[in-house]
LOMARDO-820450 format. One line per 4 residues: number of its first residue (from 1); for each residue x, y, z of C-alpha. Coordinates in steps of 0.25 Angstrom, whole numbers, padded with zeros to 4 digits. Layout:
% residues N
NUM> X:Y:Z ~ ...;
//
This chain:
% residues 441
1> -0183:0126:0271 ~ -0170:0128:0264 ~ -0176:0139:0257 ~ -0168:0136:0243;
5> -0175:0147:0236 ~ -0174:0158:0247 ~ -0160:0157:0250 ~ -0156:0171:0242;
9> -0146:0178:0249 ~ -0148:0194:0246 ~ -0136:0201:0243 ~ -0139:0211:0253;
13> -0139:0200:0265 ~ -0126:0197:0259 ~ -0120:0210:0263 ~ -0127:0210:0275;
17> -0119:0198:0279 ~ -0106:0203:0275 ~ -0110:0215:0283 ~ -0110:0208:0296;
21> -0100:0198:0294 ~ -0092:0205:0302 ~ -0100:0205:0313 ~ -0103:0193:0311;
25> -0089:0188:0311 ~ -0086:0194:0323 ~ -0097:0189:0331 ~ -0092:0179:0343;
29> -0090:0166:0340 ~ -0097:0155:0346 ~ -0089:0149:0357 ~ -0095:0136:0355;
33> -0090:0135:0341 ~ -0076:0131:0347 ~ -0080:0119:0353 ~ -0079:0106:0346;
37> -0093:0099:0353 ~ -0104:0110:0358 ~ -0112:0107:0368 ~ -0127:0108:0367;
41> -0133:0119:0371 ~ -0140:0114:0384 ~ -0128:0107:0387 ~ -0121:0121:0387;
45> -0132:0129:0392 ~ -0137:0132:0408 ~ -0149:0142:0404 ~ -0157:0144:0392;
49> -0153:0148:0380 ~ -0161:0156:0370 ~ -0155:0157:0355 ~ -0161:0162:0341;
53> -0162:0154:0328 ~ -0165:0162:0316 ~ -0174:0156:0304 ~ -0182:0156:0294;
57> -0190:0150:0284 ~ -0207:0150:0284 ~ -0217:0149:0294 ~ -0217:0136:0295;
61> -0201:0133:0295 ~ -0203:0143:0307 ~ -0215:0134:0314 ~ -0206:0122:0311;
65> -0192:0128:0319 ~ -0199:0134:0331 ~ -0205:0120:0335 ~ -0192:0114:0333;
69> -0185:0125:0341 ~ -0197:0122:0351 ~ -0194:0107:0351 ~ -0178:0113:0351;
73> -0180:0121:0364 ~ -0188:0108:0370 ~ -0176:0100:0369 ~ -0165:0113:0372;
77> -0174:0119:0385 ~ -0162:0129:0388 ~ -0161:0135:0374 ~ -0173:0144:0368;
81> -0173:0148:0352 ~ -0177:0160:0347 ~ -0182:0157:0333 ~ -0180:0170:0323;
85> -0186:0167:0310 ~ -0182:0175:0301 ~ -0193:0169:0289 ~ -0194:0164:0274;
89> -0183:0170:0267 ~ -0172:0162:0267 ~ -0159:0164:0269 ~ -0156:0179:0266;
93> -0165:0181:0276 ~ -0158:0172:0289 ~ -0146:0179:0283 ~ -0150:0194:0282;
97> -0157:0193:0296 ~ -0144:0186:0303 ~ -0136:0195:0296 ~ -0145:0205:0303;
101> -0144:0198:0316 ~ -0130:0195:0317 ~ -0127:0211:0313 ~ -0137:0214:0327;
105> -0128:0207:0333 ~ -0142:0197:0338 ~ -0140:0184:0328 ~ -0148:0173:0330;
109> -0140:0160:0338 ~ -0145:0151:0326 ~ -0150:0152:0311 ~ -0158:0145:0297;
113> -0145:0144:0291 ~ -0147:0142:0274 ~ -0134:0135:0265 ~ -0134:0146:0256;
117> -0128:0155:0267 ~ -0118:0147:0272 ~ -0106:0152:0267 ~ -0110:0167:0272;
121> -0114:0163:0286 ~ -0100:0156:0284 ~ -0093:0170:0280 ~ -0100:0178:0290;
125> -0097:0169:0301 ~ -0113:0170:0304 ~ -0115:0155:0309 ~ -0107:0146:0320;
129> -0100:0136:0315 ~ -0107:0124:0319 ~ -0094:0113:0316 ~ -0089:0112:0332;
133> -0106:0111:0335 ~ -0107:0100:0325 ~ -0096:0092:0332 ~ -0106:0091:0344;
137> -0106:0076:0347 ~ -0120:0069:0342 ~ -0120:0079:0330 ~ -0118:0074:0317;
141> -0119:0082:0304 ~ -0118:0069:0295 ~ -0133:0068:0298 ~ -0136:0080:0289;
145> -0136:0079:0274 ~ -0119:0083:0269 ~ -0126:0094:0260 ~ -0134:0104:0270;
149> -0122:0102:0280 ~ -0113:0106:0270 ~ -0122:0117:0265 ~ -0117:0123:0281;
153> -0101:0120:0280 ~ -0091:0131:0276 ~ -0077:0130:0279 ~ -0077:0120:0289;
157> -0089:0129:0294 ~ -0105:0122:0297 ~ -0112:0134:0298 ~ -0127:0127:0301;
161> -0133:0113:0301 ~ -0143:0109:0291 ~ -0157:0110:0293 ~ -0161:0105:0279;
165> -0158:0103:0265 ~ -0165:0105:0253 ~ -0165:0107:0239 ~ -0175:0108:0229;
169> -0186:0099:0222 ~ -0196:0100:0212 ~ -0212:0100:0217 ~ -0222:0098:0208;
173> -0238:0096:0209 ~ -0240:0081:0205 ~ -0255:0085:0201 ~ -0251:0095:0190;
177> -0241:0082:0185 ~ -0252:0073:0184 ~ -0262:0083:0178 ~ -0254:0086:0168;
181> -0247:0072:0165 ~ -0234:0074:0168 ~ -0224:0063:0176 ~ -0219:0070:0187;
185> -0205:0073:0187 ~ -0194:0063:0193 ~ -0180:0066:0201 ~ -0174:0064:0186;
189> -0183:0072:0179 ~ -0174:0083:0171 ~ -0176:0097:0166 ~ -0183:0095:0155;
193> -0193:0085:0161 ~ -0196:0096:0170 ~ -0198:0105:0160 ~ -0207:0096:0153;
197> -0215:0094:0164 ~ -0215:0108:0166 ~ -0220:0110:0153 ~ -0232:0101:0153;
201> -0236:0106:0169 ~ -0239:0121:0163 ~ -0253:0123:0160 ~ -0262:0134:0161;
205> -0269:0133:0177 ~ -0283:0139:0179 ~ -0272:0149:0190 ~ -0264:0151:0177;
209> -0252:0145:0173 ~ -0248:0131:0180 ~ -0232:0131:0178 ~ -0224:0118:0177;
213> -0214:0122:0187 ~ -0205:0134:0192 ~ -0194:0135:0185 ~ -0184:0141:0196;
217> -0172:0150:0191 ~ -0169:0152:0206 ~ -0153:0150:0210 ~ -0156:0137:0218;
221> -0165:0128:0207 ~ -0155:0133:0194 ~ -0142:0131:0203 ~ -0148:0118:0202;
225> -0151:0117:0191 ~ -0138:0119:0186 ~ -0133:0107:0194 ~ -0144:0101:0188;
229> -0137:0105:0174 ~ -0122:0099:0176 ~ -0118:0113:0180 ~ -0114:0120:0194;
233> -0115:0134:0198 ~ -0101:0138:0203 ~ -0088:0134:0200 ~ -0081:0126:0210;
237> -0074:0138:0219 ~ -0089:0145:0218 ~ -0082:0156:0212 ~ -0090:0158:0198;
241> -0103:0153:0196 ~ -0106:0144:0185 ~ -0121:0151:0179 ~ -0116:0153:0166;
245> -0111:0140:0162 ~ -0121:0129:0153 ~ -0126:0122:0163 ~ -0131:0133:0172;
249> -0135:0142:0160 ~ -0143:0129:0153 ~ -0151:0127:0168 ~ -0155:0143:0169;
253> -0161:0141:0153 ~ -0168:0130:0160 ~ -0174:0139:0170 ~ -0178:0150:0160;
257> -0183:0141:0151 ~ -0193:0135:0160 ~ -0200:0149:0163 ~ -0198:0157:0150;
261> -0196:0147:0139 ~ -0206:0136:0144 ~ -0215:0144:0151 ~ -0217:0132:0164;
265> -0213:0140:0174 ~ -0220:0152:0183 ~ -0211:0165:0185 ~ -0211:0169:0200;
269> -0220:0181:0195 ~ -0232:0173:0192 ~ -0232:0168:0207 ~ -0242:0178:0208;
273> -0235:0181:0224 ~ -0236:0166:0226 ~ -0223:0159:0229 ~ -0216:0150:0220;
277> -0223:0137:0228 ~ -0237:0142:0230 ~ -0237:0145:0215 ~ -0235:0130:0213;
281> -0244:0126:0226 ~ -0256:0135:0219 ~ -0254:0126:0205 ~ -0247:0136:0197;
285> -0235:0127:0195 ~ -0231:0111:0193 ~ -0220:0109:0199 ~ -0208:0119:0209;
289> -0194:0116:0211 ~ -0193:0121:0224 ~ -0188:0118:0240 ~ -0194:0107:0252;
293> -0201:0121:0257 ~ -0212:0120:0247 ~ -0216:0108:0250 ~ -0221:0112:0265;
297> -0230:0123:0254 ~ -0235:0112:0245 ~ -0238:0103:0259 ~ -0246:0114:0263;
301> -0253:0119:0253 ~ -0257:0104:0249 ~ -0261:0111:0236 ~ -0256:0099:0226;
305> -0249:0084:0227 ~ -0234:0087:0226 ~ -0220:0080:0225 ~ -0208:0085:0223;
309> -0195:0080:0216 ~ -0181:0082:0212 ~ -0178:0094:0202 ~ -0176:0090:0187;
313> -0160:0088:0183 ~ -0154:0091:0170 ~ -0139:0085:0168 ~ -0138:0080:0183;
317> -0147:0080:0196 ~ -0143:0090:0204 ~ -0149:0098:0215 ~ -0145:0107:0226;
321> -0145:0111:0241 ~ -0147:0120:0251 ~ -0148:0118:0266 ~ -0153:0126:0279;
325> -0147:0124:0291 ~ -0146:0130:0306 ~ -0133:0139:0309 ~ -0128:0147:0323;
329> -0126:0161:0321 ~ -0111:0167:0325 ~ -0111:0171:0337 ~ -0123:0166:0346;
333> -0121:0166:0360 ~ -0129:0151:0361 ~ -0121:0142:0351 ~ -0125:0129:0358;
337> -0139:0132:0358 ~ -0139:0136:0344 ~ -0131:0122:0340 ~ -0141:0115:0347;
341> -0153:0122:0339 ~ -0146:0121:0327 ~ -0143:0106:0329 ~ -0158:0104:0332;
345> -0163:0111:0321 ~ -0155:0104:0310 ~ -0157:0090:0318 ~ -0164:0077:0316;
349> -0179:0083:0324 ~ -0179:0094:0318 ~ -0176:0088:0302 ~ -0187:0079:0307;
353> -0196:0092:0308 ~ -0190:0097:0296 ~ -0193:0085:0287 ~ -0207:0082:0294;
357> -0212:0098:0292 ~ -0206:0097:0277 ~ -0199:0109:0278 ~ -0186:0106:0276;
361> -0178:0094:0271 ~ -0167:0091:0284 ~ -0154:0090:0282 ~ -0155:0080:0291;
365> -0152:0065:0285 ~ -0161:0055:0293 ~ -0172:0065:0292 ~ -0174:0067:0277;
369> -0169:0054:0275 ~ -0182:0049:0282 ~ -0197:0049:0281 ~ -0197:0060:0289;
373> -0195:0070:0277 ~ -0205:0062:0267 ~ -0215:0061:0276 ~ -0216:0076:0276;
377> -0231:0076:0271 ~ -0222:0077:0259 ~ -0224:0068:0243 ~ -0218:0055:0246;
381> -0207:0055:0239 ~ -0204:0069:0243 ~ -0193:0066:0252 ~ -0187:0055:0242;
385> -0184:0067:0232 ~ -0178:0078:0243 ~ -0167:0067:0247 ~ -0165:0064:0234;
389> -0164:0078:0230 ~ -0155:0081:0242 ~ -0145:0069:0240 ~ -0141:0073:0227;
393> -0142:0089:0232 ~ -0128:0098:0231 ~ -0126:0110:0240 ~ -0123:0122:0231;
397> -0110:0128:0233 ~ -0113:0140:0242 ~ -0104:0153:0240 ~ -0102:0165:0250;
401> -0116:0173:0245 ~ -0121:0162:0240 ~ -0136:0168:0240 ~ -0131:0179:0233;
405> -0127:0171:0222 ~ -0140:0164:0223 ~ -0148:0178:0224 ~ -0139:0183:0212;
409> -0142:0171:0204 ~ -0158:0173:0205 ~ -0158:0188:0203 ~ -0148:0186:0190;
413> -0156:0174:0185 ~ -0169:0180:0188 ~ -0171:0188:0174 ~ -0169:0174:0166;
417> -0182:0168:0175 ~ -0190:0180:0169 ~ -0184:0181:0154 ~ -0176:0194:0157;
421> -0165:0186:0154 ~ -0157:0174:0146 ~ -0155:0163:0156 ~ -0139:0163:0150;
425> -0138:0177:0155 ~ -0144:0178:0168 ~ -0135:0165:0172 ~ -0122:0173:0166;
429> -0129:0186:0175 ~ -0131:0176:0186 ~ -0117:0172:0185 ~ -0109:0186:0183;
433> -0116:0190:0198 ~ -0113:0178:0206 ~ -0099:0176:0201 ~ -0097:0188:0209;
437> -0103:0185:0221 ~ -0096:0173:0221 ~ -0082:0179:0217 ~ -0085:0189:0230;
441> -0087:0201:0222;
//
């Protein structure tokens, strides 16, 4: 999955990458960038050819990727792939062990390529550009969504070629609804009907508390939840953040409120060392605003009829996007071959696989647009409300250290969650430290 909520980018990485930049930098630039239409990889290629792809994501991701580089290799006998999976964590980590790799001087030839990082991989010169590959005749970006391939452009650059896009929606257990007589939410349900229904979900449990929801004060749901509000985030230049102005200051009260005020929220500490999803899956919580990732957990666990629908507005609907993709890494010695793979993996099949596994949502048009993803084992009109969701999606405005404005954000945020701190200060905090990141200092 996208992995909205594990795309922190620690500052540390940051200085790694700025550390190897220059070897970066002065890595060999791929010869087959120049040309206007590359050929494919068997076209150009008498013997075999064995490259690496580098990715991540659970177990499962991984069962699902090596049986479509299986099916890959099937259709490309000359090229083998290497798969280096480098697990759950997100994006910091396919950025630290790259950075890692590209400093050994033993990158992989192709990389799980997240839209958070893209103006990084853009400064660091880490990815090919993929423009002259995407003029290959037969290939057509137009039948991508605009938004994820956006997500990969800087400067005339495309620095991948989506995989998926996501954002997020709201899950909730339909038998705690019922019991408890309450109308499900709708697509324009607002904040305050979420909050009722909050209200009257919170019960005492025979397990202990059953809360009515999570109220997430994570970057991803309150930058939303600005929109959500008539507000933005940054000024136009993305040179000074907006967190202290009324609409971002009135959303972050919302948050707080939810746990410390009207007591319908868990805080993460009485998970009990259970993750936020498998504290709702055991019955501890209604309802969880959360990625297309949990509901392969819900599918699973079978615990509990679910659906899932658009997050509560305020002023305006509003929700936001974040896309994954596949990029070649500067300075492979197989650029053809890594194209190819990269082509396959962000095609129609393998969105098919995509959609039909549930594990992500394709960027893919035609796929998402058909039964295909609905018919996911998933609620029936579960794939009606991600398009939905998705058609009215915005990208946010990526910066240069864009997760370390969002990792900033949290950490400076965090004491409001847990009543350390007023809300209207720990937005002004939150605002004092990613002004700087953002004006270079």
């Amino acid at each position: 999955m996208i992995g909205i909520g594990d795309t922190g980018y620690a500052t540390r990485t940051r200085r790694q990458l700025l550390a190897v930049g220059g070897v970066v930098a002065a890595g060999a630039l791929v010869a087959a960038c120049g040309g206007e239409r590359p050929q494919s990889a068997v076209a150009k290629t008498s013997g075999p050819v064995a490259i690496q792809y580098l990715g991540r994501g659970s177990a499962g991701e991984e069962e699902i990727y090596r049986g479509l580089i299986k099916d890959f290799s099937t259709r490309n006998p000359n090229v083998t792939v290497d798969v280096n999976w480098a697990g759950t964590a997100g994006a910091d980590l396919i950025a630290e062990k790259l950075t890692t790799l590209l400093a050994g001087g033993t990158p992989p030839d192709t990389v799980w390529a997240h839209s958070a990082l893209t103006v990084d991989w853009a400064e660091q010169k880490a990815l090919v550009d993929l423009t002259p590959f995407s003029k290959e005749k037969g290939f057509d970006l137009g039948v991508f969504y605009k938004g994820p391939v956006d997500d990969f452009r800087w400067e005339s650059q495309l620095l991948a070629i989506p995989r998926e896009t996501s954002s997020l929606v709201m899950f909730y257990n339909k038998q705690m609804f019922v019991e408890s007589g309450v109308k499900e939410l709708t697509a324009d349900s607002t904040w305050n009907d979420w909050l009722e229904a909050a209200r009257r979900l919170t019960k005492d449990g025979p397990n202990g508390k059953i809360y009515g929801t999570f109220a997430s004060g994570g970057n991803f749901n309150l930058f939303q939840m600005i929109w959500q509000n008539g507000g933005e985030i940054m000024n136009e230049k993305r040179t000074q953040s907006l967190l202290d102005q009324p609409a971002a200051l009135e959303s972050a009260q919302f948050i707080a409120d939810m746990r410390l005020k009207h007591q319908v929220s868990p805080f993460p500490s009485e998970f009990g060392g259970a993750t936020q999803g498998q504290f709702m899956i055991s019955g501890r919580m209604a309802t969880n605003t959360t990625n297309q990732s949990f509901a392969l957990d819900l599918q699973k666990a079978n615990a509990f009829q679910w659906d899932a629908v658009a997050p509560p507005k305020n002023k305006v609907k509003a929700y936001a996007q974040a896309s994954s993709g596949h990029g070649i890494v500067r300075g492979t010695k197989q650029p053809a071959a890594g194209w190819e793979l990269v082509k396959w993996l962000g095609g129609e099949e393998a969105a098919k696989v995509y959609a039909a596994k549930g594990l992500v949502i394709p960027a893919y048009i035609k796929v998402t647009e058909s039964d295909i993803f609905s018919g996911a084992g998933m609620p029936a009109n579960y794939g009606k409300t991600w398009r939905d969701v998705l058609r009215q999606a915005r990208s946010f405005a990526v910066t240069r250290r864009w997760n370390q404005v969002r990792s900033t954000f949290d950490r400076e945020f965090a004491p409001a969650l847990e009543g350390q701190k007023s809300a209207t200060d720990a937005m002004r905090a939150a605002k004092a430290a990613i002004d700087q990141i953002l004006q270079g200092r």
